[in-house]
py3Dmol code that shows the C-alpha trace and the ligand (Angstrom):
import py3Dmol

protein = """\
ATOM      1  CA  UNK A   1     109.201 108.250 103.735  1.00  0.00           C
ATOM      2  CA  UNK A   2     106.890 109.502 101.248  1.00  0.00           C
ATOM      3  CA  UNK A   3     103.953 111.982 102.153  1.00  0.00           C
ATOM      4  CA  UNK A   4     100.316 112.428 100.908  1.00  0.00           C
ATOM      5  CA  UNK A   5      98.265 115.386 101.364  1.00  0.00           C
ATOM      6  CA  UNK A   6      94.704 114.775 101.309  1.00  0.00           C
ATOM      7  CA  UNK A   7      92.687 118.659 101.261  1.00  0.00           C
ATOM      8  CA  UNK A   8      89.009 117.247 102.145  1.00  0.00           C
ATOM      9  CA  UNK A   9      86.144 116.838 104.141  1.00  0.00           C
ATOM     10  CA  UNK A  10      85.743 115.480 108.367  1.00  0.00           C
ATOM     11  CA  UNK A  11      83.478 112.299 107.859  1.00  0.00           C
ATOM     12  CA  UNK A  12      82.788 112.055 111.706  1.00  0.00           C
ATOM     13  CA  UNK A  13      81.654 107.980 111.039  1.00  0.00           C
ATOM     14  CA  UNK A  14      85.363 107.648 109.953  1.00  0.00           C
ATOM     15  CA  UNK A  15      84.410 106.182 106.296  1.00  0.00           C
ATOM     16  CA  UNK A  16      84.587 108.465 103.938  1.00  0.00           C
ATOM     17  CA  UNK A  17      86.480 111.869 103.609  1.00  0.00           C
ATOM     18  CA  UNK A  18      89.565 112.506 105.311  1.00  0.00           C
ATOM     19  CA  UNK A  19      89.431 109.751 107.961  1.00  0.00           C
ATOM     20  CA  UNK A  20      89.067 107.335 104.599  1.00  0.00           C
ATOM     21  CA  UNK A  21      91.752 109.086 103.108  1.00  0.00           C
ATOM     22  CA  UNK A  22      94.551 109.276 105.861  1.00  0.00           C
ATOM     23  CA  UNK A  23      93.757 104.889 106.787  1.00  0.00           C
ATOM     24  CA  UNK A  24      94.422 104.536 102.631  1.00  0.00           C
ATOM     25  CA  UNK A  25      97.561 106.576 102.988  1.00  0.00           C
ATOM     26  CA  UNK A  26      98.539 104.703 105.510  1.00  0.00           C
ATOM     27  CA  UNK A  27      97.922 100.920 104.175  1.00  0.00           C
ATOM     28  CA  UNK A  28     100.088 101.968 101.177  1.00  0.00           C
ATOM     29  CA  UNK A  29     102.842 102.942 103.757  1.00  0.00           C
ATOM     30  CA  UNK A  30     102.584 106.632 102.761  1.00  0.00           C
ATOM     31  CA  UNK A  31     102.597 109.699 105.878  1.00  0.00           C
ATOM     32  CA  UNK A  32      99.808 111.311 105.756  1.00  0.00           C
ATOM     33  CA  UNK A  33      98.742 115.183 106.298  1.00  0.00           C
ATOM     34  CA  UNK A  34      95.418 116.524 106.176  1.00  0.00           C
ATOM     35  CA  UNK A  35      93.770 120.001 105.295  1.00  0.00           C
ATOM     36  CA  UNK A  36      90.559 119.905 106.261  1.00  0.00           C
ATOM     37  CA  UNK A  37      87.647 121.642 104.172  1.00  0.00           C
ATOM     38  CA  UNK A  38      84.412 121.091 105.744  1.00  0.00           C
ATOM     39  CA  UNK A  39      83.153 118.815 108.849  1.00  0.00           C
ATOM     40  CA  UNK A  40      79.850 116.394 108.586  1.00  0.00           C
ATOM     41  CA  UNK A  41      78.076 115.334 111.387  1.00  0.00           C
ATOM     42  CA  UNK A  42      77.783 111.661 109.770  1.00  0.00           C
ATOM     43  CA  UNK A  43      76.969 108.383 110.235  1.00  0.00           C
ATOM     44  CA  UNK A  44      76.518 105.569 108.172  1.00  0.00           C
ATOM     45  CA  UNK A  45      72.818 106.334 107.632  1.00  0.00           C
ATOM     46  CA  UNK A  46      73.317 109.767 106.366  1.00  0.00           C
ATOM     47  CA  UNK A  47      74.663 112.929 107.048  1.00  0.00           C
ATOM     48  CA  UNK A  48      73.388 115.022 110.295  1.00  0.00           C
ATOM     49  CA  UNK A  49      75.246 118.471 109.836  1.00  0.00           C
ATOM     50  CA  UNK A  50      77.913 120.219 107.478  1.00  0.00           C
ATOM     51  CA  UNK A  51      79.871 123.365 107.923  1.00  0.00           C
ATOM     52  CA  UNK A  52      82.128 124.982 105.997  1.00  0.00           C
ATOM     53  CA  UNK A  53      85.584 125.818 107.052  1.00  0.00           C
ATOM     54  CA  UNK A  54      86.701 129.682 106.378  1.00  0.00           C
ATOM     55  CA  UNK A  55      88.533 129.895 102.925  1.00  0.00           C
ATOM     56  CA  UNK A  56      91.787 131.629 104.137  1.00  0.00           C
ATOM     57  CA  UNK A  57      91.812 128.613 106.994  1.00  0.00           C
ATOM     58  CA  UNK A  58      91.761 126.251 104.495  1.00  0.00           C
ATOM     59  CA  UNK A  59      94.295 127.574 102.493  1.00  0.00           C
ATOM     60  CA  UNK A  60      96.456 128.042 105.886  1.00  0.00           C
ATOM     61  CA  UNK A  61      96.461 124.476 106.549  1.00  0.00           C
ATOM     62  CA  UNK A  62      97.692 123.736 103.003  1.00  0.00           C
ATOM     63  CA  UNK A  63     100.799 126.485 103.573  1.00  0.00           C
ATOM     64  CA  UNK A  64     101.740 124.827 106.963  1.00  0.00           C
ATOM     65  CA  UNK A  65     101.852 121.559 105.377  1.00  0.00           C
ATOM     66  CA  UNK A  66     104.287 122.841 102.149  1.00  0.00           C
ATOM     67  CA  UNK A  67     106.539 124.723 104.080  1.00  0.00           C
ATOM     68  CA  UNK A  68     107.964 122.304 106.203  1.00  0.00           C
ATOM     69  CA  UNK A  69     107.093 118.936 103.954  1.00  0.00           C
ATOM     70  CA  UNK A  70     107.791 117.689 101.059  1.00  0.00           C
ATOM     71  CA  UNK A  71     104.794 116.732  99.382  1.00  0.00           C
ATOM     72  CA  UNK A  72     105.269 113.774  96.872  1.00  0.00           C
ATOM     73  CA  UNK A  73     101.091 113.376  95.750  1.00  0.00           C
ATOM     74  CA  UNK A  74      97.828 115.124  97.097  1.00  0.00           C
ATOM     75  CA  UNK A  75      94.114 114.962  96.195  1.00  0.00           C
ATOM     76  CA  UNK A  76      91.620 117.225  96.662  1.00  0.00           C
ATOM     77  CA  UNK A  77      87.816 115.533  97.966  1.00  0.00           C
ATOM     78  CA  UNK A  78      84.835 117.776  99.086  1.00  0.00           C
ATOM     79  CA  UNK A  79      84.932 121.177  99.005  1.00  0.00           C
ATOM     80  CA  UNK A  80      81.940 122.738 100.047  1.00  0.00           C
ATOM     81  CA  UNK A  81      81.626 125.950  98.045  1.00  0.00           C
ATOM     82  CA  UNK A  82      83.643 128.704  95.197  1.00  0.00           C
ATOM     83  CA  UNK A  83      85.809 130.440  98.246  1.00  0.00           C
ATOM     84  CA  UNK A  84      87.154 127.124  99.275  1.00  0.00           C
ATOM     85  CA  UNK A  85      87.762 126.013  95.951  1.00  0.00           C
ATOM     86  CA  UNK A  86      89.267 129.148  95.038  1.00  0.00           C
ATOM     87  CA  UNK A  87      91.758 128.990  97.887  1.00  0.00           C
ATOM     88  CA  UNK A  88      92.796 125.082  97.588  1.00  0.00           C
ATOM     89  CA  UNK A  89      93.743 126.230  93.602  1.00  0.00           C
ATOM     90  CA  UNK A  90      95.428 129.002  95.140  1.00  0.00           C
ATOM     91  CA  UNK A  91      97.594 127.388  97.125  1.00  0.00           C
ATOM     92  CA  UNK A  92      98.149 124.593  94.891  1.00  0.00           C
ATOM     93  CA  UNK A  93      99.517 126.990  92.107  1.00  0.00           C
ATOM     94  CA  UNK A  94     101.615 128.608  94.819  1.00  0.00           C
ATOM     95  CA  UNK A  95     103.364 125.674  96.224  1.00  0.00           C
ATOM     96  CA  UNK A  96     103.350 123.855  92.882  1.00  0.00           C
ATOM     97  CA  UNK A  97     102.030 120.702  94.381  1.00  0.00           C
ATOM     98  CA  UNK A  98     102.169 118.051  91.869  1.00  0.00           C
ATOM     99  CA  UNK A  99     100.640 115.097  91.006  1.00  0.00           C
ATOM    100  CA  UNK A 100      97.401 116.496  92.376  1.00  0.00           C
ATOM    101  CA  UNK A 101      94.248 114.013  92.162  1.00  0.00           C
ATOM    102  CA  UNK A 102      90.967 115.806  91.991  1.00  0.00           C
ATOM    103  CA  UNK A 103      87.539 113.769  92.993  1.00  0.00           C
ATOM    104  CA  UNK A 104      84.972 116.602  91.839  1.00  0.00           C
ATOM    105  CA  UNK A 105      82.495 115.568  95.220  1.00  0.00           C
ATOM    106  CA  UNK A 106      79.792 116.790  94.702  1.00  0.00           C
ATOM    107  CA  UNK A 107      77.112 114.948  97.036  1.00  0.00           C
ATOM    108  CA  UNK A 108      77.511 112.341  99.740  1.00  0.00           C
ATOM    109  CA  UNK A 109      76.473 108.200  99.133  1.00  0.00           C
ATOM    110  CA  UNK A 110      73.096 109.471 100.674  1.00  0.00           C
ATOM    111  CA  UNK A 111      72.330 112.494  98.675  1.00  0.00           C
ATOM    112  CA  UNK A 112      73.273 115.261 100.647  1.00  0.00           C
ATOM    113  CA  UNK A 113      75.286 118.018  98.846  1.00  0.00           C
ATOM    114  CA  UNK A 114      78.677 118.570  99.770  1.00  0.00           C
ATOM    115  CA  UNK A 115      79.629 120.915  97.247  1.00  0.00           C
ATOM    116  CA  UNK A 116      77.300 124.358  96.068  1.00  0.00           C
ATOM    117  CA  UNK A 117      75.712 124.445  92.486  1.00  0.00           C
ATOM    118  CA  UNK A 118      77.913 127.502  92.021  1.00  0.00           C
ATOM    119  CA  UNK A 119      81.025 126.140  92.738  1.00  0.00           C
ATOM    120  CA  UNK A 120      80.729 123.237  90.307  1.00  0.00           C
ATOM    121  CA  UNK A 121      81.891 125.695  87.395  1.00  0.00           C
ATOM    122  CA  UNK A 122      84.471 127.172  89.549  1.00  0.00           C
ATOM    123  CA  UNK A 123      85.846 123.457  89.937  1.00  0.00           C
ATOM    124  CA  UNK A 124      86.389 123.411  86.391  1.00  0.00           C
ATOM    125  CA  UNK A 125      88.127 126.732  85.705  1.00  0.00           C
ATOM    126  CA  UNK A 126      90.131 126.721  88.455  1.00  0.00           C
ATOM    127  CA  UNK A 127      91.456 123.031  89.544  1.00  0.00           C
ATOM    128  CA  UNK A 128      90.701 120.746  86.882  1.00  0.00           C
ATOM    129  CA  UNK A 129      93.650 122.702  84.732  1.00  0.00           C
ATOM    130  CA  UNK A 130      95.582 122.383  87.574  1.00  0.00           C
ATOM    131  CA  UNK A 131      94.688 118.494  87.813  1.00  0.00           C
ATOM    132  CA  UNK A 132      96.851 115.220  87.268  1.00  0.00           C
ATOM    133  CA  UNK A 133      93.798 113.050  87.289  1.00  0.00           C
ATOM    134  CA  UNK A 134      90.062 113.708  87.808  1.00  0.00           C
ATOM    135  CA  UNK A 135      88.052 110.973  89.098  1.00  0.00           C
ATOM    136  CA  UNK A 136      83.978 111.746  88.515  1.00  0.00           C
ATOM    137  CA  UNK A 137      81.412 109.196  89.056  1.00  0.00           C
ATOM    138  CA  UNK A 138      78.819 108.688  86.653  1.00  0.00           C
ATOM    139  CA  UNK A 139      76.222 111.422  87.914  1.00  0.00           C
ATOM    140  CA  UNK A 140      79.279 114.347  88.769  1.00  0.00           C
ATOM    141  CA  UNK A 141      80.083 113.720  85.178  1.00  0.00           C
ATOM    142  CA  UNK A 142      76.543 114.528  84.143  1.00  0.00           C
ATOM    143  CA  UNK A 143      76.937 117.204  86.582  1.00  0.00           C
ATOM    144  CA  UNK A 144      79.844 118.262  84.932  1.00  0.00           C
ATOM    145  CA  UNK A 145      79.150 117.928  81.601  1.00  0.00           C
ATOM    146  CA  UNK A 146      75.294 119.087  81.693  1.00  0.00           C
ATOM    147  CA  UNK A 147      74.201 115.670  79.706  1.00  0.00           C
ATOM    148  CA  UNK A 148      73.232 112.069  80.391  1.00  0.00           C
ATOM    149  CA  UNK A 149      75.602 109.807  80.339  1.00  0.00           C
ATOM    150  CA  UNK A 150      74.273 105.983  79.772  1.00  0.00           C
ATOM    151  CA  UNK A 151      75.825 103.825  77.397  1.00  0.00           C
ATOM    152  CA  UNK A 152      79.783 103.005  77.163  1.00  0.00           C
ATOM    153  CA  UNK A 153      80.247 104.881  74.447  1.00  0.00           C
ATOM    154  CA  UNK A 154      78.549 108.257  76.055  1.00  0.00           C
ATOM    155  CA  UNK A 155      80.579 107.307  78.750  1.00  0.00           C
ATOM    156  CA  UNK A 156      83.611 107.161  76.264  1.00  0.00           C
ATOM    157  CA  UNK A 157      82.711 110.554  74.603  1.00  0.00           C
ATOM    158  CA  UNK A 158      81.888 112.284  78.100  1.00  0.00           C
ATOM    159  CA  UNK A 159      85.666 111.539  78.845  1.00  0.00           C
ATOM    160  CA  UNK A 160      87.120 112.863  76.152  1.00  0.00           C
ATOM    161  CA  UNK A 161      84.968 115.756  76.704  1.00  0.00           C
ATOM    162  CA  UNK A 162      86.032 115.987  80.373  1.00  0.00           C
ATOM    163  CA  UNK A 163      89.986 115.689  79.624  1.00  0.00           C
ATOM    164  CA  UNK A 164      89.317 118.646  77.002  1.00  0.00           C
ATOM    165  CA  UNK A 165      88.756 121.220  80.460  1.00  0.00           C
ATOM    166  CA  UNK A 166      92.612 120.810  81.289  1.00  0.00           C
ATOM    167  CA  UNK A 167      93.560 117.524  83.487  1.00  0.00           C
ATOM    168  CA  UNK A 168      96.209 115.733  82.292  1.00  0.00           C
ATOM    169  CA  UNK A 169      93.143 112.480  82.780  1.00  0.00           C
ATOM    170  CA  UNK A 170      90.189 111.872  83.720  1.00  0.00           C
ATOM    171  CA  UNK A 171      88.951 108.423  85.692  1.00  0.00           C
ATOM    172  CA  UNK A 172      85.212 108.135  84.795  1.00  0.00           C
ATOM    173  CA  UNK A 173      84.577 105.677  87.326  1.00  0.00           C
ATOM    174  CA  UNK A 174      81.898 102.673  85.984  1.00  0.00           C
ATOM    175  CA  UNK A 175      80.430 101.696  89.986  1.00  0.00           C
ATOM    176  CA  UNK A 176      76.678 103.641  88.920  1.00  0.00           C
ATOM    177  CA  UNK A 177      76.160 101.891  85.504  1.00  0.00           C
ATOM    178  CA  UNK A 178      74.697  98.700  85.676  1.00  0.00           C
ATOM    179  CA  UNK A 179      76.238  95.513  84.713  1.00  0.00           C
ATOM    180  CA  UNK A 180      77.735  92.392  86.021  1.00  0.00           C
ATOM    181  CA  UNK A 181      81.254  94.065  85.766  1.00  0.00           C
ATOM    182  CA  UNK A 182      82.582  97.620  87.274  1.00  0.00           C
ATOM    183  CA  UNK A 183      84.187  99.542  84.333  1.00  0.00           C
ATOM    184  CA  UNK A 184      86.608 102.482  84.728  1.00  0.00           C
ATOM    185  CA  UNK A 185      87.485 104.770  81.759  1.00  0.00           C
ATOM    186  CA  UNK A 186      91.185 106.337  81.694  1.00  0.00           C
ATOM    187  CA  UNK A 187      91.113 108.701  79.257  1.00  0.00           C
ATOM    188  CA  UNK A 188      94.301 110.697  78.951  1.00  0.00           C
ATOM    189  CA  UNK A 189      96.187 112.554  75.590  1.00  0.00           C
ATOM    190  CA  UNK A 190      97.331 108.708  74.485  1.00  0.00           C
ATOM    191  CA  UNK A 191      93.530 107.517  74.467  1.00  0.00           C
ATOM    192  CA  UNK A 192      91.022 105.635  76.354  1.00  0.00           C
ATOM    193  CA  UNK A 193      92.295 102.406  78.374  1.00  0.00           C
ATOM    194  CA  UNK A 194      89.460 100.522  80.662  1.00  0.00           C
ATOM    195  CA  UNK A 195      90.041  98.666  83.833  1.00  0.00           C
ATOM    196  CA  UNK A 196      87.239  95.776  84.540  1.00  0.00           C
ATOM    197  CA  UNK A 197      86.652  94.337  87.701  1.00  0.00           C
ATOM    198  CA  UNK A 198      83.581  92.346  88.863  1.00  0.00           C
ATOM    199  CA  UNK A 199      80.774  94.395  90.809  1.00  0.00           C
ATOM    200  CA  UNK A 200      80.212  93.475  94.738  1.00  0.00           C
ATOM    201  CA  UNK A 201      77.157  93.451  95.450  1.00  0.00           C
ATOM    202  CA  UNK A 202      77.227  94.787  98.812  1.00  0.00           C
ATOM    203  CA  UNK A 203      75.722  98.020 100.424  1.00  0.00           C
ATOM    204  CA  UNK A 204      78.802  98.718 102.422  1.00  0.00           C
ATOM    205  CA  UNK A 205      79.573 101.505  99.784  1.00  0.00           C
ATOM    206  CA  UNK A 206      80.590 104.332 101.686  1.00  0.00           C
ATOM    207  CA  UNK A 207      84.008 106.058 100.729  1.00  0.00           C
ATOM    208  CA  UNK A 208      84.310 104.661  97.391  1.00  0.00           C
ATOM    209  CA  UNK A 209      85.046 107.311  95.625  1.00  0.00           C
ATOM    210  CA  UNK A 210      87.752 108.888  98.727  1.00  0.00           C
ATOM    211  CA  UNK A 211      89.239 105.660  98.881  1.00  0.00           C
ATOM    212  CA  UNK A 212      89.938 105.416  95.442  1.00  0.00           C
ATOM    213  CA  UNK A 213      91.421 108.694  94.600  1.00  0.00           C
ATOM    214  CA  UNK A 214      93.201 108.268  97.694  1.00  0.00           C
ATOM    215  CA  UNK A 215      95.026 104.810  96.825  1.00  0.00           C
ATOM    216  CA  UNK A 216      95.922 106.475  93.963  1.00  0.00           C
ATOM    217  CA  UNK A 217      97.631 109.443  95.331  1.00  0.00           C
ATOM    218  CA  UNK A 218      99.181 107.251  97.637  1.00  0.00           C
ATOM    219  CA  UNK A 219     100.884 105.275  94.221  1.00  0.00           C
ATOM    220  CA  UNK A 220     101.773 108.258  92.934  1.00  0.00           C
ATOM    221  CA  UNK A 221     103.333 109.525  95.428  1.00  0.00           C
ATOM    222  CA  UNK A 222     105.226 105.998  95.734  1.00  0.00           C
ATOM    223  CA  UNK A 223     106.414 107.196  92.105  1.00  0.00           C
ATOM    224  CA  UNK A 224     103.839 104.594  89.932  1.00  0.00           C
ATOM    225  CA  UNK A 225     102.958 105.329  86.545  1.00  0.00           C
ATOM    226  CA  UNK A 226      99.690 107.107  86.467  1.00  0.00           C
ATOM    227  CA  UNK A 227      98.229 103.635  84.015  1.00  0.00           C
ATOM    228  CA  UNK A 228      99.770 101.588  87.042  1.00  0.00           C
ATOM    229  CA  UNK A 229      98.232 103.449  89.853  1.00  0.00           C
ATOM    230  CA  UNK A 230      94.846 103.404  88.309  1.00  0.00           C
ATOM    231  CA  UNK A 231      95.306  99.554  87.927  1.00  0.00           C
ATOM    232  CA  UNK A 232      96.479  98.864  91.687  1.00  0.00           C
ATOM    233  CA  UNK A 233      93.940 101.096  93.237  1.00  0.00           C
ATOM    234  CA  UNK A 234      90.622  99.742  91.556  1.00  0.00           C
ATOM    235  CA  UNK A 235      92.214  96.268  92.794  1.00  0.00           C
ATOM    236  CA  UNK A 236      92.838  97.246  95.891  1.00  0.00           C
ATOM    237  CA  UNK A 237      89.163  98.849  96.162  1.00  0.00           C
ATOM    238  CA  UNK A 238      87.473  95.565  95.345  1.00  0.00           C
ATOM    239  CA  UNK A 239      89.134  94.052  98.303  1.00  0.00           C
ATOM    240  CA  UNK A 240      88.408  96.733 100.712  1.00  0.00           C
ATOM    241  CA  UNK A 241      84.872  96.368  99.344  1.00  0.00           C
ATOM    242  CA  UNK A 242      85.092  92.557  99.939  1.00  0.00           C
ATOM    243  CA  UNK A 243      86.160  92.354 103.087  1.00  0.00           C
ATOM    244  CA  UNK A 244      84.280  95.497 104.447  1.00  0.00           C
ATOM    245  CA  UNK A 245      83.440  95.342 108.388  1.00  0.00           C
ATOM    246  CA  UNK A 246      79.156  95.647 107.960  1.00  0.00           C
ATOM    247  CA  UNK A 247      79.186  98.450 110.621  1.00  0.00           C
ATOM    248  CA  UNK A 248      76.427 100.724 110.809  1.00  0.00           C
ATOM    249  CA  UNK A 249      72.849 100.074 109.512  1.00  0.00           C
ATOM    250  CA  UNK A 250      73.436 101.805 106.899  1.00  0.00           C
ATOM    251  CA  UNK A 251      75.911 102.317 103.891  1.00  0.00           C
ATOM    252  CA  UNK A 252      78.668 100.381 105.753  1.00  0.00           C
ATOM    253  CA  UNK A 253      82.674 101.259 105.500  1.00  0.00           C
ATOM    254  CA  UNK A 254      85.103  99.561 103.518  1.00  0.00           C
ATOM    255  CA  UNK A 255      88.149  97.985 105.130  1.00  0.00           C
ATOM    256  CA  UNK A 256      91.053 100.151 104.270  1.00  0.00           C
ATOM    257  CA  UNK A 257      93.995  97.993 105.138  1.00  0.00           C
ATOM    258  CA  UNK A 258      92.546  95.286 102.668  1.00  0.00           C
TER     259      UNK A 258
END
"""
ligand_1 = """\
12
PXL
O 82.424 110.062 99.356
C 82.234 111.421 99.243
C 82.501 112.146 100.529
C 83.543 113.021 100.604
N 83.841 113.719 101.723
C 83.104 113.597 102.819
C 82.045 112.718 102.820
C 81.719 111.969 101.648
C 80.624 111.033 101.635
O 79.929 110.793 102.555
O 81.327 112.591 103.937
C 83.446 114.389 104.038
"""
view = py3Dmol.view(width=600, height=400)
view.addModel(protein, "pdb")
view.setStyle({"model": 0}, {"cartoon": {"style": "trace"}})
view.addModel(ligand_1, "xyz")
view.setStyle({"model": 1}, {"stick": {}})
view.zoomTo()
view.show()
């Protein structure tokens, strides 16, 4: 059996974070083993609490899971603040894991921050080098990249500007552009490739951005093509958003074993 590591964030609502993460691993037949970062008091309306996990506890979790198994793909999601992200690139560069998705989190679908101001330039020195595949949104790669981004061709240049801080690619996802179609921009060293699919209009949005990076770890770890797991993931997203329950009265949960 293949295994996924997901290092990320309790959503206590079961959405988002790792609860979204560990049902994706699963619908793609993948284990799954989690190192948790943070824990949110959340709901589908919003988030009620967060709380950081201690650095070296973090980086524990991620040493009990290489030791003992063999980890084929793992993504990083929410990280909360520099010591955390410090000690998940730590542990990454000491038990070589590899292909490692990063989804630079940086606030939840209502606003709230997950991850400090500070940390957001720690995130680049220190994981996106270490990074198979980032996967911003829209505003984390204005975040990230200290510009607007608005048109397809900013969105084209931002890219290229991303993959130039050290991932082997960067997913600049298209879901907070307008437009009757969802584009994606995979920029890696060969050039820019996008992947269309139409936009649901739905507000049962929550866990995108986890679900996506975690199909794709999942594929990876299954031993797809980076082009091919991009491809079968954004598919696979516009079916969980499809068929999502409508729990909550808010932003709603996908369903993960679309
Ligand atoms: O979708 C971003 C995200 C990541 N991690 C946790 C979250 C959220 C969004 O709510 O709660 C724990």
């Amino acid at each position: 059996m293949r295994v996924a590591l997901t290092i990320a964030g309790s959503d206590s609502g079961g959405g988002a974070g790792v609860q979204a993460d560990l049902k994706t691993f699963s619908r793609f037949g993948v284990y799954g083993a989690s190192a948790l970062t943070l824990v949110t008091a959340q709901n589908t309306l919003g988030v009620q609490r967060v709380e950081l996990l201690p650095p070296d506890l973090v980086y524990a979790q991620i040493q009990s899971v290489a030791e003992d198994l063999p980890i084929h793909a793992a993504k990083t999601g929410a990280m909360g603040g520099v010591g955390i992200v410090r000690a998940v690139a730590e542990a990454v560069e000491r038990y070589q894991i590899h292909p490692l998705v990063v989804d630079p989190v940086m606030v939840a679908k209502g606003g709230d921050p997950l991850l400090a101001p500070e940390a957001v330039q720690t995130l680049k020195d220190r994981l996106f080098p270490l990074a198979t595949l980032i996967t911003p949104n829209r505003l984390e790669a204005e975040a990230l990249l200290q510009k607007p981004i608005r048109t397809l061709a900013e969105a084209e240049e931002g890219a290229e500007e991303l993959l130039a801080l050290g991932p082997q690619a960067v997913l600049l996802k298209g879901g907070h552009f307008a437009g009757e179609e969802a584009v994606d921009l995979l920029a890696t060293r060969r050039g820019i490739l996008a992947f269309r699919a139409p936009r649901i209009r739905t507000r049962n949005t929550h866990g995108t951005g986890c679900t996506l990076s975690a199909a794709i770890a999942a594929l990876l770890a299954l031993g797809k093509p980076l082009e091919e797991a991009v491809g079968e993931a954004k598919a696979y997203l516009t079916r969980a958003l499809e068929t999502a329950p409508g729990l909550g009265g808010g932003h709603g949960p996908l369903n993960h074993f679309a």
